[in-house]
C-alpha positions as CSV (number, residue, x, y, z in Angstrom):
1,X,-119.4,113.4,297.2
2,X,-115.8,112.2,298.3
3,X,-116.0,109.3,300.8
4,X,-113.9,110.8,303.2
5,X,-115.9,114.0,303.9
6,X,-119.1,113.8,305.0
7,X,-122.8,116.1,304.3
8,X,-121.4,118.9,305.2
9,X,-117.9,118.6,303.9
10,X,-115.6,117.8,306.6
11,X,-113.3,114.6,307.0
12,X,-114.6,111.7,307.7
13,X,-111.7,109.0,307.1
14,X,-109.9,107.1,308.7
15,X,-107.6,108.6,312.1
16,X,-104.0,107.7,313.2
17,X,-103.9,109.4,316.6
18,X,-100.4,110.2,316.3
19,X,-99.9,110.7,320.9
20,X,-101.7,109.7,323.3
21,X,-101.2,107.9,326.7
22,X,-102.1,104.8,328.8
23,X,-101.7,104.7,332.8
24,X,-103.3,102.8,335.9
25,X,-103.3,104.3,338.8
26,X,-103.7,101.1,341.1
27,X,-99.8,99.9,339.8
28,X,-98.4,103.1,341.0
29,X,-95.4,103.1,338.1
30,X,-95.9,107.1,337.4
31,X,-94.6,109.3,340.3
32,X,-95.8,112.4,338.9
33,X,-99.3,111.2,339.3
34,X,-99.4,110.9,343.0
35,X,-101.1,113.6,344.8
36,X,-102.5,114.8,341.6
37,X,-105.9,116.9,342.5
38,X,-107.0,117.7,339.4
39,X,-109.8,115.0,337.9
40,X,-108.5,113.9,335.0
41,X,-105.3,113.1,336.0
42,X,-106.6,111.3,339.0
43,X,-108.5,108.7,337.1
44,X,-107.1,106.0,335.2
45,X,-106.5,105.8,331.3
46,X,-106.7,102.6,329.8
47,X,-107.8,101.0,326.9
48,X,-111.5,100.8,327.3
49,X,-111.2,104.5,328.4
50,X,-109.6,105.8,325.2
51,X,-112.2,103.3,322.9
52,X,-115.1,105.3,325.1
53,X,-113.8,108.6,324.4
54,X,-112.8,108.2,320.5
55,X,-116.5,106.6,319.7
56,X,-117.9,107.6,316.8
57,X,-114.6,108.4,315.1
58,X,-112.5,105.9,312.9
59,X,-109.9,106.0,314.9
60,X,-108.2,102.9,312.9
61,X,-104.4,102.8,314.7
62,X,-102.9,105.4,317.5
63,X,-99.4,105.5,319.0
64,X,-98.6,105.1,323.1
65,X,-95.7,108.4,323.8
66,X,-94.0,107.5,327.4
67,X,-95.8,108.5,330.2
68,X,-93.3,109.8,332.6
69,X,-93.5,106.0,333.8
70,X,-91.1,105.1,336.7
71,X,-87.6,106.1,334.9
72,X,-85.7,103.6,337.0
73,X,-87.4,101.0,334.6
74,X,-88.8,102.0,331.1
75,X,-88.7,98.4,329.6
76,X,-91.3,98.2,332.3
77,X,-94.1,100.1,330.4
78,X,-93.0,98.4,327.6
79,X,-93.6,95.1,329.0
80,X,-97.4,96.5,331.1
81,X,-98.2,97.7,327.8
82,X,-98.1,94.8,325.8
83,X,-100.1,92.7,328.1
84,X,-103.1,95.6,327.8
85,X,-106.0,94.2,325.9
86,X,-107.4,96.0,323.1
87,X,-108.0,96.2,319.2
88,X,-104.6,95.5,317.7
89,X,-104.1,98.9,316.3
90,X,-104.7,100.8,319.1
91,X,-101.1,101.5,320.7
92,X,-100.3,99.8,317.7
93,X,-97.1,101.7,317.8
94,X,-95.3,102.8,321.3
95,X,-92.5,106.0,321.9
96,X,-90.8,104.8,324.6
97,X,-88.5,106.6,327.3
98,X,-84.9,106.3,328.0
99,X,-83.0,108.7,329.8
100,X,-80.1,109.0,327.1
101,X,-77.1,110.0,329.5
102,X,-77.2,106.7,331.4
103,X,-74.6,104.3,330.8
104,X,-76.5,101.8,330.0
105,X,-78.8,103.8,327.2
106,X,-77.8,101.5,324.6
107,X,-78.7,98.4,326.4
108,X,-82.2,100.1,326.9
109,X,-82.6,100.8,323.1
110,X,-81.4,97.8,321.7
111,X,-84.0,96.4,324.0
112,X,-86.3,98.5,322.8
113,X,-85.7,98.3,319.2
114,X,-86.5,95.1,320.0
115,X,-90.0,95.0,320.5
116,X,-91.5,95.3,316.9
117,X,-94.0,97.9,318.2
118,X,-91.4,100.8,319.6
119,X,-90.7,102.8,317.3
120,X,-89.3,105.8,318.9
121,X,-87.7,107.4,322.3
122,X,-89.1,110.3,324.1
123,X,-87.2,112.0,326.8
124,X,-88.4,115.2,327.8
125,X,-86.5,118.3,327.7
126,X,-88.1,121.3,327.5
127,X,-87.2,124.1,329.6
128,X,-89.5,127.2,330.8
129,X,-87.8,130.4,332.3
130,X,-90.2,129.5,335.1
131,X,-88.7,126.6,337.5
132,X,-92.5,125.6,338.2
133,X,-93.1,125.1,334.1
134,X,-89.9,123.3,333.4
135,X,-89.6,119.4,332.5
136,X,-85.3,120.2,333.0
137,X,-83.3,122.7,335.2
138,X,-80.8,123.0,331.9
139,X,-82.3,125.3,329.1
140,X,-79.3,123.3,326.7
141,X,-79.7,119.8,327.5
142,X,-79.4,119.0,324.5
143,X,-76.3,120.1,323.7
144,X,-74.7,118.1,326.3
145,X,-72.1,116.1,324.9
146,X,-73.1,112.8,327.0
147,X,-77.0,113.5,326.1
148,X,-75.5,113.5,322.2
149,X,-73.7,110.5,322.5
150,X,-77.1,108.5,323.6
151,X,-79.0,110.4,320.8
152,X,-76.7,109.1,318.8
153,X,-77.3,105.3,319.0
154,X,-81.2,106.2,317.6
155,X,-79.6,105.9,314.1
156,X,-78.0,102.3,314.8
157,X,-81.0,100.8,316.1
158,X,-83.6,103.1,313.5
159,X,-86.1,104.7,316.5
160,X,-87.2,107.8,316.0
161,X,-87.1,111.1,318.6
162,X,-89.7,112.4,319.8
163,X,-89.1,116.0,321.0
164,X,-91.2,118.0,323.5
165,X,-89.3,121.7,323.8
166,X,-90.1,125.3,324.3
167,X,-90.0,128.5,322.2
168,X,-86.9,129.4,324.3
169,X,-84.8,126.7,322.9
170,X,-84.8,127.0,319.2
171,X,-81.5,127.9,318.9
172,X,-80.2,124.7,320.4
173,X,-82.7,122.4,319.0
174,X,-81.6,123.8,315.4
175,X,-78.4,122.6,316.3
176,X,-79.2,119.6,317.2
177,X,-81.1,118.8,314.2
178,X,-78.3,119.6,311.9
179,X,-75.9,117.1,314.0
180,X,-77.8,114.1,313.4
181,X,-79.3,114.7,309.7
182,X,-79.9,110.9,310.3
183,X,-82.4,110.5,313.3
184,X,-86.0,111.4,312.4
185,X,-87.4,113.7,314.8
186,X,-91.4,114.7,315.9
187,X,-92.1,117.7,317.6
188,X,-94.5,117.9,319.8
189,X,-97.7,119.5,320.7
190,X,-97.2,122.7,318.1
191,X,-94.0,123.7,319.3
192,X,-95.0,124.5,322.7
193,X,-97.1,128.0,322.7
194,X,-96.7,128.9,326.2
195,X,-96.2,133.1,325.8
196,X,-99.5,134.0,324.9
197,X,-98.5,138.0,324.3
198,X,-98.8,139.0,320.9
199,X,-94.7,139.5,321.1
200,X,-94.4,135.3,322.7
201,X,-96.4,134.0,319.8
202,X,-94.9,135.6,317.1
203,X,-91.3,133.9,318.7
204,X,-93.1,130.9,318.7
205,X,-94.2,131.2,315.0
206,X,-90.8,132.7,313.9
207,X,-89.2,129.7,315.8
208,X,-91.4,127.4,314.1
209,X,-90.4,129.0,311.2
210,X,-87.1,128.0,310.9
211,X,-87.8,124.8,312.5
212,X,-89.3,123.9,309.6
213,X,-86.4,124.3,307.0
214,X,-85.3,121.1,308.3
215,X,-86.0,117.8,306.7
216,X,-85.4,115.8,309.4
217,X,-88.4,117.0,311.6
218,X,-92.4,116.5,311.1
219,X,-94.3,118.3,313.6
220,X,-97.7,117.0,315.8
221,X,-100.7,119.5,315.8
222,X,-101.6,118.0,319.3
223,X,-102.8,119.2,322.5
224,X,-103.1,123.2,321.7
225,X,-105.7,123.7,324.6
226,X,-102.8,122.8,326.8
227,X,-101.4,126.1,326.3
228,X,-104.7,128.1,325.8
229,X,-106.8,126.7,328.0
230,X,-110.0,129.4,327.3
231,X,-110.0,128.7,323.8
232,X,-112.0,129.5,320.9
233,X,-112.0,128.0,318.5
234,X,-110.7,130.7,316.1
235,X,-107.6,130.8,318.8
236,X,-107.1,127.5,317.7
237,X,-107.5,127.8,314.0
238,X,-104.6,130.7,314.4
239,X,-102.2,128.3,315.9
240,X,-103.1,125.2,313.8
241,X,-102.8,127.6,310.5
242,X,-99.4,128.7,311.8
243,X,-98.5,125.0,312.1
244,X,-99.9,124.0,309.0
245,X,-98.0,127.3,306.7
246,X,-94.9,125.9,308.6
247,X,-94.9,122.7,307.8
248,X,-97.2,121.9,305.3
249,X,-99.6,119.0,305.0
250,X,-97.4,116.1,304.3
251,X,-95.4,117.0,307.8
252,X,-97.7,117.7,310.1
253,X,-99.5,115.3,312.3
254,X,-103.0,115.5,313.9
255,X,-102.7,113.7,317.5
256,X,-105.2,114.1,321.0
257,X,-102.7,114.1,323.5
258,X,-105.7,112.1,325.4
259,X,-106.2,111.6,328.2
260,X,-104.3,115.4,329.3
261,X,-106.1,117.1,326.9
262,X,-109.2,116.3,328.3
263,X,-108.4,118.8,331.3
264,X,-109.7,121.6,328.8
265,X,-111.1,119.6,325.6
266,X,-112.7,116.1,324.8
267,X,-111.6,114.2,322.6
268,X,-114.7,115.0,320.5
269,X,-114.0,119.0,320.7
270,X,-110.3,118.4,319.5
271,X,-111.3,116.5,316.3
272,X,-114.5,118.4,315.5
273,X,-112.3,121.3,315.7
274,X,-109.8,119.6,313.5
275,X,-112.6,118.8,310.7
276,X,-113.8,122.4,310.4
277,X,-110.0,124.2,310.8
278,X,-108.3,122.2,307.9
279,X,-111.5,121.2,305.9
280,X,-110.3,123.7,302.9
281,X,-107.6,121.0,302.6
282,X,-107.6,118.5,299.5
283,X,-108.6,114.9,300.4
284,X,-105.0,113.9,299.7
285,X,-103.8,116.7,302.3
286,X,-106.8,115.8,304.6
287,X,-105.5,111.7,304.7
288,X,-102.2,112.6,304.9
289,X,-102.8,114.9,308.3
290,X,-105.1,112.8,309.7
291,X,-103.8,109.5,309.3
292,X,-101.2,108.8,306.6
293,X,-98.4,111.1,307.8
294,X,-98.5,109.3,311.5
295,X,-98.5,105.9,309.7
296,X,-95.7,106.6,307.6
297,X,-93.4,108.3,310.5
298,X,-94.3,105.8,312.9
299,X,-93.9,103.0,310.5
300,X,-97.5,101.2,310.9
301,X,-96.6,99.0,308.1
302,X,-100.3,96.9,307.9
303,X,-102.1,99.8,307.4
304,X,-103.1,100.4,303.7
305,X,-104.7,103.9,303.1
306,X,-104.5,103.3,299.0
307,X,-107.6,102.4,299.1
308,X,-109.1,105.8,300.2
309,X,-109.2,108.0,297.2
C-alpha cells in the first residue's frame, strides 16, 4: 500500500493549504467585517481556530492571502501577522495587499519583499455585472495603464500575483498575462463560477480554457461552495474535473479558503471531498495538488516532500 493513501485508497499525505485567512475582530483592521450578520464571519479566525478546524489532517505549511485588512495600511497585517503565535509553517508564507495605483506602491512592495515570508500581492479585481457582487465598479481594471505600471514592479522585487476575477473578464485578463510573461500569477477559487446556467458554466470552462494556454498562471481549486452553495458533491467533482482537464496536475492547487468557506463547508467536507474527487490521480499527481505545487509557487523553501514516494 502507498504511504500516502490510506485503507481505502484516498490521500493521506502531507497538505499545503495554498489560501486561507487570519482576522480578529476585537482590533477592528477589516471594515468589511463590521455589521457582518452572518456567523462565520462574525467570529474571529486565528491561529488556534484554523489548528481546531484542520485536526486530523497533515496540514504541514498554509499560506495567509490578504484579508481586505484596512487598505490605508497593508504593512499593518503584515506586521499583526507576524507577531501571531503558531506552528512555524502555518502562514508560513503571506500574499499581501497593496493597492497598485498608489504612488507610493513601490515603497509598499519593496517593503514587502522585504519580509522573507510575503511572497505575493493580492488586490482584488474582479467585476460582476451585478453592482452588489462586484469587488470593482471597472470591469477593465486591469488594463489601466496606472494599475499596469504597479503590476509591473512585481518582477523587480520577485512577488507573485494573486488574481481573484470573474468569467466576464477573460478577455482582459488574457491580456494582461501576455504583458508581463514575467510575473507569476495564481488564480483564484476555480476561476470564479458564479453563472450557474448550463450556458454561464460552459463560459466559465471555455474561459478557463484559454486561461490555461498560458504558462505564467497556476490556478487554486479553492472555495467552490462559494459559488454553489447547495452542493453535491458530484457538482463539485464537475467543477474540480474542469479545473483539473484545464490545468493539469502539476498547475493546479488545492486550498480551503478557511475560514469563508465554512459558510457552506467545513474544512473537513472540503478535503474529504478532495480525497475521493482526485483519488484516480497518481501519487506523484496526488503530492503535487495537495502540497508540492503550493510549495513550489509560494516558494516554501524548508519544506522537503522527496521524501514521500
Amino acid at each position: 500500500m502507498s504511504p500516502l493513501r490510506d485503507s481505502a485508497g484516498l490521500y493521506c499525505g502531507p497538505i499545503v493549504d495554498a489560501h486561507h485567512h487570519f482576522w480578529d475582530l476585537a482590533i477592528d483592521r477589516h471594515p468589511w467585517l463590521r455589521g457582518q450578520q452572518d456567523a462565520v464571519l462574525t467570529r474571529n479566525c486565528l491561529p488556534q481556530d484554523y489548528l481546531r478546524d484542520t485536526r486530523g489532517y497533515d496540514v504541514i505549511a498554509s499560506v495567509h492571502v490578504e484579508a481586505n485588512w484596512d487598505a490605508t495600511n497593508p504593512l499593518g497585517e503584515i506586521a499583526w501577522l507576524d507577531s501571531l503565535e503558531r506552528p512555524s509553517g502555518i502562514a508560513g508564507r503571506y500574499v499581501g495587499f497593496a493597492d497598485l495605483r498608489a504612488p507610493d506602491v513601490e515603497d509598499t512592495l519593496a517593503a514587502m519583499a522585504a519580509n522573507g515570508r510575503v511572497t505575493g500581492i493580492r488586490q482584488i479585481v474582479s467585476w460582476h455585472p451585478d453592482p452588489a457582487r462586484s469587488a470593482v465598479a471597472d470591469k477593465h481594471l486591469v488594463a489601466d495603464p496606472q494599475w499596469r505600471r504597479g503590476l509591473a514592479a512585481l518582477g523587480r522585487y520577485g512577488l507573485s500575483f494573486d488574481l481573484l476575477i470573474s468569467p466576464w473578464q477573460v478577455a482582459e485578463v488574457l491580456d494582461l498575462l501576455a504583458a508581463f510573461p514575467e510575473v507569476a500569477f495564481a488564480l483564484n477559487h476555480c476561476g470564479s463560477p458564479f453563472d450557474r446556467t448550463v450556458e454561464g458554466m460552459a463560459n466559465w470552462a471555455s474561459g478557463l480554457s484559454s486561461l490555461a494556454r498560458v504558462p505564467n498562471l497556476v490556478l487554486k481549486i479553492s472555495d467552490m461552495v462559494a459559488y454553489d452553495p447547495d452542493w453535491t458533491e458530484a457538482s463539485l467533482r464537475d467543477v474540480a474535473m474542469t479545473c483539473l482537464d484545464a490545468f493539469g496536475p502539476h498547475r493546479c492547487l488545492l486550498a480551503s479558503d478557511h475560514p469563508v468557506v465554512t459558510q457552506h463547508a467545513s474544512f473537513a467536507q472540503t478535503y474529504e471531498s478532495f480525497r475521493r474527487i482526485f483519488a484516480d490521480l497518481s501519487d506523484d499527481e496526488l503530492l503535487a495538488i495537495f502540497a508540492g505545487n503550493a510549495a513550489r509557487f509560494y516558494n516554501f523553501t524548508d519544506i522537503q516532500l522527496d521524501r514521500y514516494p
